[in-house]
LUMVEX-874795 format. One record per atom (N, C-alpha, C): x, y, z; residue in three letters. Coordinates in nm, 4 decimals. Example, Ala and Ser with C-alpha at 12.3 -4.5 7.8 and 13.67 -1.06 7.14 Angstrom:
<pts>
<pt x="1.3190" y="-0.5690" z="0.7800" res="ALA"/>
<pt x="1.2300" y="-0.4500" z="0.7800" res="ALA"/>
<pt x="1.3200" y="-0.3300" z="0.7800" res="ALA"/>
<pt x="1.2850" y="-0.2250" z="0.7080" res="SER"/>
<pt x="1.3670" y="-0.1060" z="0.7140" res="SER"/>
<pt x="1.2900" y="0.0030" z="0.7870" res="SER"/>
</pts>
This chain:
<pts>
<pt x="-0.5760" y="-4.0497" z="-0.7857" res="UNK"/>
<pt x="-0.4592" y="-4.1310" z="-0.8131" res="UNK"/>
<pt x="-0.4986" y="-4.2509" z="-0.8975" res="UNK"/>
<pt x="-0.3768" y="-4.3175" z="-0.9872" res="UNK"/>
<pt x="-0.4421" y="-4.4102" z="-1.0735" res="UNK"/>
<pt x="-0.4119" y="-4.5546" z="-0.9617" res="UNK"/>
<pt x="-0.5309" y="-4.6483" z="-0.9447" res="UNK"/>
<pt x="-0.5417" y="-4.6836" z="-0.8846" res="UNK"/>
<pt x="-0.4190" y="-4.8211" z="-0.9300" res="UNK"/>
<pt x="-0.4294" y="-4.8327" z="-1.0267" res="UNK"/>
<pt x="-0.3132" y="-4.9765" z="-1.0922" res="UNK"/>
<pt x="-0.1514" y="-4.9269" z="-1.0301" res="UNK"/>
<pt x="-0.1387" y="-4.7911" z="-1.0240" res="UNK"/>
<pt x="-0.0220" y="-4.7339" z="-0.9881" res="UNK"/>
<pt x="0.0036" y="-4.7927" z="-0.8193" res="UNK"/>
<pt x="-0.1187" y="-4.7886" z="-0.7426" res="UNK"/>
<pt x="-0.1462" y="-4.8080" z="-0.6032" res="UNK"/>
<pt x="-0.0641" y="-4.9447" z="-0.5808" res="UNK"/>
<pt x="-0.1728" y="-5.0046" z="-0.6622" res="UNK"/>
<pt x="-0.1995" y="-5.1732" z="-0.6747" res="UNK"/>
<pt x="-0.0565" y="-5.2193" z="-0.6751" res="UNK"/>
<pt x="0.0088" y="-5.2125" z="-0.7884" res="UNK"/>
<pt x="0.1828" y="-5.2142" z="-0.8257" res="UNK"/>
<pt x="0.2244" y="-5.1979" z="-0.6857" res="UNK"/>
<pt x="0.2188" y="-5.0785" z="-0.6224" res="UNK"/>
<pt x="0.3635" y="-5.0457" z="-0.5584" res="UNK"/>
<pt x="0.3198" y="-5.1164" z="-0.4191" res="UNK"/>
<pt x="0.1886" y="-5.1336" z="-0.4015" res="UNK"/>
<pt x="0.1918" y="-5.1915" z="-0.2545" res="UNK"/>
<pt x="0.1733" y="-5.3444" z="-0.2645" res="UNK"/>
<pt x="0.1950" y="-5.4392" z="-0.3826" res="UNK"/>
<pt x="0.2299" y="-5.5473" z="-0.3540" res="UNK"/>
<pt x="0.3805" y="-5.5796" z="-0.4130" res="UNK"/>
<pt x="0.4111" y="-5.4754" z="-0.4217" res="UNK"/>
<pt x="0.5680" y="-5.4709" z="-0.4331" res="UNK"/>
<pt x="0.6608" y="-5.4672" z="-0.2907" res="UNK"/>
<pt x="0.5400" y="-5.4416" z="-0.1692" res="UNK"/>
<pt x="0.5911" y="-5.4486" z="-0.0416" res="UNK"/>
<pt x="0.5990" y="-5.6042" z="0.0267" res="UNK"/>
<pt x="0.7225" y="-5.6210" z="0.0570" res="UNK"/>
<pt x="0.7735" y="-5.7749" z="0.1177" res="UNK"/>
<pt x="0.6492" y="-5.7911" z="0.2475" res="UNK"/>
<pt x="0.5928" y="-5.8622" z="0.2612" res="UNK"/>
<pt x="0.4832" y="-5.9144" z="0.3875" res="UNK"/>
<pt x="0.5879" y="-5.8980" z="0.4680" res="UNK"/>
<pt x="0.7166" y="-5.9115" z="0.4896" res="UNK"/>
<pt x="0.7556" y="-5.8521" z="0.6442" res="UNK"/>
<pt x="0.8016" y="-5.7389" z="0.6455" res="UNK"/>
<pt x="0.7662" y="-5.6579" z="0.5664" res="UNK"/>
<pt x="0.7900" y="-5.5096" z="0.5650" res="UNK"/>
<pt x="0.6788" y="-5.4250" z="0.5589" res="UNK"/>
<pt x="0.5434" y="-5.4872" z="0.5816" res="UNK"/>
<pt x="0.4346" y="-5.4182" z="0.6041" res="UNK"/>
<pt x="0.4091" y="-5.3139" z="0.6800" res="UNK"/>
<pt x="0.4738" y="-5.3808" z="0.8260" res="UNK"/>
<pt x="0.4756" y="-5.2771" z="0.8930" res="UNK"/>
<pt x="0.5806" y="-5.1925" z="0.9856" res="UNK"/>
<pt x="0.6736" y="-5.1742" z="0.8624" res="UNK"/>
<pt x="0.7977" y="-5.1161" z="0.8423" res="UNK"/>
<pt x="0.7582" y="-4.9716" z="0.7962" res="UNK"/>
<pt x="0.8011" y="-4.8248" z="0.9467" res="UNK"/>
<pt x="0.7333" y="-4.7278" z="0.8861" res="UNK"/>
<pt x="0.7972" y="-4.6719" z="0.7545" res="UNK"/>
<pt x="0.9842" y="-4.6901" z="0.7647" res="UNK"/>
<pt x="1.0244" y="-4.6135" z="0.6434" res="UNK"/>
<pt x="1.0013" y="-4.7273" z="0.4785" res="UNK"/>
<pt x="0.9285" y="-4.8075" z="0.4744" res="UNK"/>
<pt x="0.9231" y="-4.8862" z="0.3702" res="UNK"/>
<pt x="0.7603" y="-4.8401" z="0.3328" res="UNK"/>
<pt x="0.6631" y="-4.8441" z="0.3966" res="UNK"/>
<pt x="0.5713" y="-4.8201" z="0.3881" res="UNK"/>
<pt x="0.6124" y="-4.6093" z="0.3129" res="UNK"/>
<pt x="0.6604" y="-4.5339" z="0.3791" res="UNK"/>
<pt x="0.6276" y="-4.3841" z="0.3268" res="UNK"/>
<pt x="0.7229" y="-4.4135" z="0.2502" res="UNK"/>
<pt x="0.7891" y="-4.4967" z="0.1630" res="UNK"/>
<pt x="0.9215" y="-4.4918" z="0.1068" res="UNK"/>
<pt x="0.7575" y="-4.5289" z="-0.0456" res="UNK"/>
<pt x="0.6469" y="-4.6266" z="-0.0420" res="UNK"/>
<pt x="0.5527" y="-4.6393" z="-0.0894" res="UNK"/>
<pt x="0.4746" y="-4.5335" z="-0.1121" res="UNK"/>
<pt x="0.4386" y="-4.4774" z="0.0173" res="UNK"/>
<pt x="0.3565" y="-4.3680" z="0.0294" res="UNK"/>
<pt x="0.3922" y="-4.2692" z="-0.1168" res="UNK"/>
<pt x="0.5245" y="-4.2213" z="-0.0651" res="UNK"/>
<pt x="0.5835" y="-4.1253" z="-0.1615" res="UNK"/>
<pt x="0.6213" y="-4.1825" z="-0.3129" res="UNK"/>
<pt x="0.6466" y="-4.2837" z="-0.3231" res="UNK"/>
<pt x="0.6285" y="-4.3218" z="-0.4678" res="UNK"/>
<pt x="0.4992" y="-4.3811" z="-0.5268" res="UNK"/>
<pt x="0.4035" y="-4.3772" z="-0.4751" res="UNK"/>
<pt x="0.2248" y="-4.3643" z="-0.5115" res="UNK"/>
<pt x="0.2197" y="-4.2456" z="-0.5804" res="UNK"/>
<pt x="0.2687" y="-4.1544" z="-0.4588" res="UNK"/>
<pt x="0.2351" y="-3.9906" z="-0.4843" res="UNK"/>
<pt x="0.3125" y="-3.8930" z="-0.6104" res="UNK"/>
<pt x="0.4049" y="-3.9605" z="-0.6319" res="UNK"/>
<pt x="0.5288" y="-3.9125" z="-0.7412" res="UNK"/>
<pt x="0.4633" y="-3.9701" z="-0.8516" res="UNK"/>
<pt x="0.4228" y="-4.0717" z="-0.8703" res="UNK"/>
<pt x="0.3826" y="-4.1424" z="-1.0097" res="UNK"/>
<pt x="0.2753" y="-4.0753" z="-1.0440" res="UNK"/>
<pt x="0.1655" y="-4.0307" z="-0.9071" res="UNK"/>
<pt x="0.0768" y="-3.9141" z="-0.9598" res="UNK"/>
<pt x="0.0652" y="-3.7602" z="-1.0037" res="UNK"/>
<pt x="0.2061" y="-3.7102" z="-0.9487" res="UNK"/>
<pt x="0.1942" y="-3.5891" z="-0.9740" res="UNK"/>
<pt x="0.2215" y="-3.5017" z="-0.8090" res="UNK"/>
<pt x="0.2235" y="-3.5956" z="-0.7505" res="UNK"/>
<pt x="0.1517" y="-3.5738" z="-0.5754" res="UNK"/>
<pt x="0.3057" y="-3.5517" z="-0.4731" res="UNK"/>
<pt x="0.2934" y="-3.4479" z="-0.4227" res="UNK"/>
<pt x="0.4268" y="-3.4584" z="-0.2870" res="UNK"/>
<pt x="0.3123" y="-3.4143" z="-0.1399" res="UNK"/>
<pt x="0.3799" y="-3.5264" z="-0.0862" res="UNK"/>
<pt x="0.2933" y="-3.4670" z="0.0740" res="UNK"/>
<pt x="0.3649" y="-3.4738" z="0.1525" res="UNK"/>
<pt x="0.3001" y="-3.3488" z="0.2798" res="UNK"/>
<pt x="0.3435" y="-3.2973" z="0.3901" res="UNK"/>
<pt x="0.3787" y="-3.4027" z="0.4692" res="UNK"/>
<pt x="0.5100" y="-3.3767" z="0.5870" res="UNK"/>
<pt x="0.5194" y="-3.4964" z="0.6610" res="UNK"/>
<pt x="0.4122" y="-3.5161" z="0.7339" res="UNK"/>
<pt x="0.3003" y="-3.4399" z="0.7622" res="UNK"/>
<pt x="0.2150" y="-3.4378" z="0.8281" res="UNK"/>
<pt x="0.0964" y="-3.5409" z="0.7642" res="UNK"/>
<pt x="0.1059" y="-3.5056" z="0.6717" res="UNK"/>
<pt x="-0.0088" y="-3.5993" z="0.5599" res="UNK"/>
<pt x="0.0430" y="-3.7454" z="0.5266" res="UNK"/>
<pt x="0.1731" y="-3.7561" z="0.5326" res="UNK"/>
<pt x="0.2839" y="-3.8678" z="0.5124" res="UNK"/>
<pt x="0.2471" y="-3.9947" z="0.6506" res="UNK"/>
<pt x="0.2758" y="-3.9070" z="0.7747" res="UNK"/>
<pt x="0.2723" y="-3.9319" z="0.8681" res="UNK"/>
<pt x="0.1021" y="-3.9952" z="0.9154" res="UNK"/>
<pt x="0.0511" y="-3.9772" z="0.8359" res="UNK"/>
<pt x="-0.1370" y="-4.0008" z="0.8734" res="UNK"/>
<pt x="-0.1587" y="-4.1392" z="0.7795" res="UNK"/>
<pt x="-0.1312" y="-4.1121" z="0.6537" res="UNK"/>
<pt x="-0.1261" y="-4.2294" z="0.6041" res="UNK"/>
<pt x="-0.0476" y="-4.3283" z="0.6057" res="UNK"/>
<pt x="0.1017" y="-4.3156" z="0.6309" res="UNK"/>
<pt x="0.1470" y="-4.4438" z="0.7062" res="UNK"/>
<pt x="0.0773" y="-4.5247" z="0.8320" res="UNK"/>
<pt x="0.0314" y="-4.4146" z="0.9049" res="UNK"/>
<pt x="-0.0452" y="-4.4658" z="1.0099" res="UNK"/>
<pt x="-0.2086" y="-4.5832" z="0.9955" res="UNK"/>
<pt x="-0.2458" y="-4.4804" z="0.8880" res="UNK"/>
<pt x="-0.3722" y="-4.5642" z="0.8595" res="UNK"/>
<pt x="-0.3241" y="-4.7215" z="0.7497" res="UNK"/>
<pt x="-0.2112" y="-4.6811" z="0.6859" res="UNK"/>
<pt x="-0.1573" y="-4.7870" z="0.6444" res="UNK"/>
<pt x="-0.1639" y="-4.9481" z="0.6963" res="UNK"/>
<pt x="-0.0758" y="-4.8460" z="0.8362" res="UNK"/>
<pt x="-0.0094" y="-4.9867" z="0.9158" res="UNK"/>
<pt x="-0.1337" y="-5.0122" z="0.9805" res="UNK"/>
<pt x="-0.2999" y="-4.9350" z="1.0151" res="UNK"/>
<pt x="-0.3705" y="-5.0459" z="1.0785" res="UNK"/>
<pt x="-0.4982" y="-5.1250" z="0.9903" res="UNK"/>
<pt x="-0.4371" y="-5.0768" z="0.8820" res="UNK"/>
<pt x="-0.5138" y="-5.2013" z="0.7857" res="UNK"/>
<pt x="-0.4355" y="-5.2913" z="0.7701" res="UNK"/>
<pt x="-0.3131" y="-5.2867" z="0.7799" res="UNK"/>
<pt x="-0.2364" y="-5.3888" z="0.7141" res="UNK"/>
<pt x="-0.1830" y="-5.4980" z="0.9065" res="UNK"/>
<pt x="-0.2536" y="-5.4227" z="0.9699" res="UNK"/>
<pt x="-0.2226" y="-5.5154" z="1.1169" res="UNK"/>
<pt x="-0.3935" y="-5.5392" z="1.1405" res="UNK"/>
<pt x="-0.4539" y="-5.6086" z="1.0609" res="UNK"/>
<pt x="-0.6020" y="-5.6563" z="1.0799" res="UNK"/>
<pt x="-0.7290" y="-5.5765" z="1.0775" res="UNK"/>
<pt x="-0.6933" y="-5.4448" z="0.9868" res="UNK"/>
<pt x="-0.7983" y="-5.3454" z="0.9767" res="UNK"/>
<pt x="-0.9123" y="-5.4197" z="0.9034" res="UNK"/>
<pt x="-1.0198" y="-5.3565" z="0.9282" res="UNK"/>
<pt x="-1.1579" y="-5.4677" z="0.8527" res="UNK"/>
<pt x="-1.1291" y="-5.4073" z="0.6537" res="UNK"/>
<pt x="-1.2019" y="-5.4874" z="0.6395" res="UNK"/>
<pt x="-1.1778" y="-5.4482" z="0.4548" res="UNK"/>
<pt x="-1.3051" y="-5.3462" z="0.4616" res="UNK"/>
<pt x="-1.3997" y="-5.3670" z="0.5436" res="UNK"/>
<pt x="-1.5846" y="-5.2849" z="0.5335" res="UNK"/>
<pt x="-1.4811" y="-5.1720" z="0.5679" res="UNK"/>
<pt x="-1.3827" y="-5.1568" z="0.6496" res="UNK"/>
<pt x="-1.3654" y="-4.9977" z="0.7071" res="UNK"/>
<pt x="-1.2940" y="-4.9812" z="0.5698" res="UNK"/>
<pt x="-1.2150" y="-5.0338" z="0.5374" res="UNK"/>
<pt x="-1.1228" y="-4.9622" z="0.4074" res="UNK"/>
<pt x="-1.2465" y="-4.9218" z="0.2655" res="UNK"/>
<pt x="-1.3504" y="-4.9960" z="0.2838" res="UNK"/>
<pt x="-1.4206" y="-4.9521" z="0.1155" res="UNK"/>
<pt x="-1.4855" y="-4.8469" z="0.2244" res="UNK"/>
<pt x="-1.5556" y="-4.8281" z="0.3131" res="UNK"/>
<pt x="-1.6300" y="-4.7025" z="0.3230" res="UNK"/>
<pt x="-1.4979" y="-4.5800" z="0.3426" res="UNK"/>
<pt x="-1.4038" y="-4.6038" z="0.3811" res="UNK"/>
<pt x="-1.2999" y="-4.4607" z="0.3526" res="UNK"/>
<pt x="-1.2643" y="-4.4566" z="0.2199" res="UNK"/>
<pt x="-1.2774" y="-4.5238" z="0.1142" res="UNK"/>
<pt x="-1.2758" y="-4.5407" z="-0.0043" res="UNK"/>
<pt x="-1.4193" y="-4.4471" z="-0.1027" res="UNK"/>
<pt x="-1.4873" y="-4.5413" z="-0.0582" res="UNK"/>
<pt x="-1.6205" y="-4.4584" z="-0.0740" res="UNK"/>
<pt x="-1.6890" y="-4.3015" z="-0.0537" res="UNK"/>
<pt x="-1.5942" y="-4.2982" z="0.0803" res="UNK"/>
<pt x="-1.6182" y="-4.1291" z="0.1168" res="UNK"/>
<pt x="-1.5384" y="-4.0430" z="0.0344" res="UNK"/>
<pt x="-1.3874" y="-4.0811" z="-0.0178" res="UNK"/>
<pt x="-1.3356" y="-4.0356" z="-0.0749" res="UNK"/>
<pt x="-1.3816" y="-4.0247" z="-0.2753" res="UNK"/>
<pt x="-1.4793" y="-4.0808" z="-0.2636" res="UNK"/>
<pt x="-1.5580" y="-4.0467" z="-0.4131" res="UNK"/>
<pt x="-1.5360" y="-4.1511" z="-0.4786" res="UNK"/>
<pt x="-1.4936" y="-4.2934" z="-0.4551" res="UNK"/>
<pt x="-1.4213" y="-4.3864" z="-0.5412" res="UNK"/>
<pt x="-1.5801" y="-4.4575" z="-0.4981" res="UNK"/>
<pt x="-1.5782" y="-4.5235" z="-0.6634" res="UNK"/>
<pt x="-1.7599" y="-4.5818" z="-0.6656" res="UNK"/>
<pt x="-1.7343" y="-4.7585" z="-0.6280" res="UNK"/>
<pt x="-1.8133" y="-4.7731" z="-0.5865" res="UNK"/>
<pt x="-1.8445" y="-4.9143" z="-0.5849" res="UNK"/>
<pt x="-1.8037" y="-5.0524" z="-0.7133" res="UNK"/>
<pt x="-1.7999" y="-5.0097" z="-0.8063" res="UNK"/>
<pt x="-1.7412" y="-5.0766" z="-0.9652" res="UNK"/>
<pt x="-1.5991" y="-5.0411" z="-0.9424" res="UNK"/>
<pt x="-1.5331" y="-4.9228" z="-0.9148" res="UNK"/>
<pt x="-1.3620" y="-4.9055" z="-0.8845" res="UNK"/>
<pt x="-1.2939" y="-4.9926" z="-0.7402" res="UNK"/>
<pt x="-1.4247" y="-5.0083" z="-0.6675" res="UNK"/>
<pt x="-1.3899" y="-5.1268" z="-0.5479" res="UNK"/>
<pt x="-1.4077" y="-5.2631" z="-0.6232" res="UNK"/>
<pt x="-1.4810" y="-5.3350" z="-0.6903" res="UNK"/>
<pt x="-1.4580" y="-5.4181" z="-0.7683" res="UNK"/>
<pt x="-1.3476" y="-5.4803" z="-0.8608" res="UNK"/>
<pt x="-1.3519" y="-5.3290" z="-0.8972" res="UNK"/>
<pt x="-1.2208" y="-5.3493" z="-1.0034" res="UNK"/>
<pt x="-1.0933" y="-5.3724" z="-0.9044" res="UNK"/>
<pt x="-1.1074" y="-5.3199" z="-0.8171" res="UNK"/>
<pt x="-0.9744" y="-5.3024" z="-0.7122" res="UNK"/>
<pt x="-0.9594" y="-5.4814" z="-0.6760" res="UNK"/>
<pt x="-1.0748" y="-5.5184" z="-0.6626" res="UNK"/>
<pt x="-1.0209" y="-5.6770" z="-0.5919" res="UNK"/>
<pt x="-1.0378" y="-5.7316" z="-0.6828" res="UNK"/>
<pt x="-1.0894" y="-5.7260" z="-0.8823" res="UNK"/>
<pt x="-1.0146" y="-5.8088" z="-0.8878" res="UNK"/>
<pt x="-0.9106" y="-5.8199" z="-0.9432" res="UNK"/>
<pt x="-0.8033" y="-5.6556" z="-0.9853" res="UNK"/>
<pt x="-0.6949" y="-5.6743" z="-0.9595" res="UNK"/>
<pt x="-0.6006" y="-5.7161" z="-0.8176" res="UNK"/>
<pt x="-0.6370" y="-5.7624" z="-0.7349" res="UNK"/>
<pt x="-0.5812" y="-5.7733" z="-0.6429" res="UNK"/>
<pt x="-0.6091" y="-5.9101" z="-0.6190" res="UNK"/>
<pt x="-0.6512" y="-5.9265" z="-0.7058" res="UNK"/>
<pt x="-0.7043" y="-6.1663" z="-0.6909" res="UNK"/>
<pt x="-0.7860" y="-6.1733" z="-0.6410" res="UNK"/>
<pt x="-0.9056" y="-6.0626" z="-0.5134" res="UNK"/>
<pt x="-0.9886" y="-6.2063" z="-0.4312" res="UNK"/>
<pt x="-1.0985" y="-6.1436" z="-0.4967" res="UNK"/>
<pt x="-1.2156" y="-6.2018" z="-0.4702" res="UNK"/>
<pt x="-1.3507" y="-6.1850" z="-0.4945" res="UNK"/>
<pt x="-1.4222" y="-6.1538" z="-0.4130" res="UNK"/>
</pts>
């Protein structure tokens, strides 16, 4: 997935709608459309989940190593924060 596509749509989410499940897969599914991508409610249903426990105080170390496992390099985690402002 293109990751700027990510970036866009999930700070397009209101901070009190974080952990709002139909706002969050309402995201989910327009990530996945901009890529090419439709997923199962089952697959829908997993990543809203993992969604909402990063976004309710998940560590950032857990999000780059599921990042990492998924083949995304260490320079695309870079790039990720510093489109995303922090350092």
């Amino acid at each position: 997935m293109d990751i700027n596509t990510i970036i866009k749509i999930v700070k397009e989410i209101p901070l009190d709608k974080l952990n709002d499940e139909k706002t969050i897969k309402k995201a989910i599914k327009a990530a996945g459309k901009a890529n090419g991508k439709t997923f199962s409610d089952a697959e829908l249903n997993k990543y809203v989940q993992q969604f909402k426990g990063f976004s309710n105080g998940g560590s950032a170390l857990s999000l780059i190593a599921k990042l990492l496992q998924s083949g995304i390099t260490m320079g695309q985690v870079d790039e990720i924060k510093k489109k995303m402002g922090t350092k």
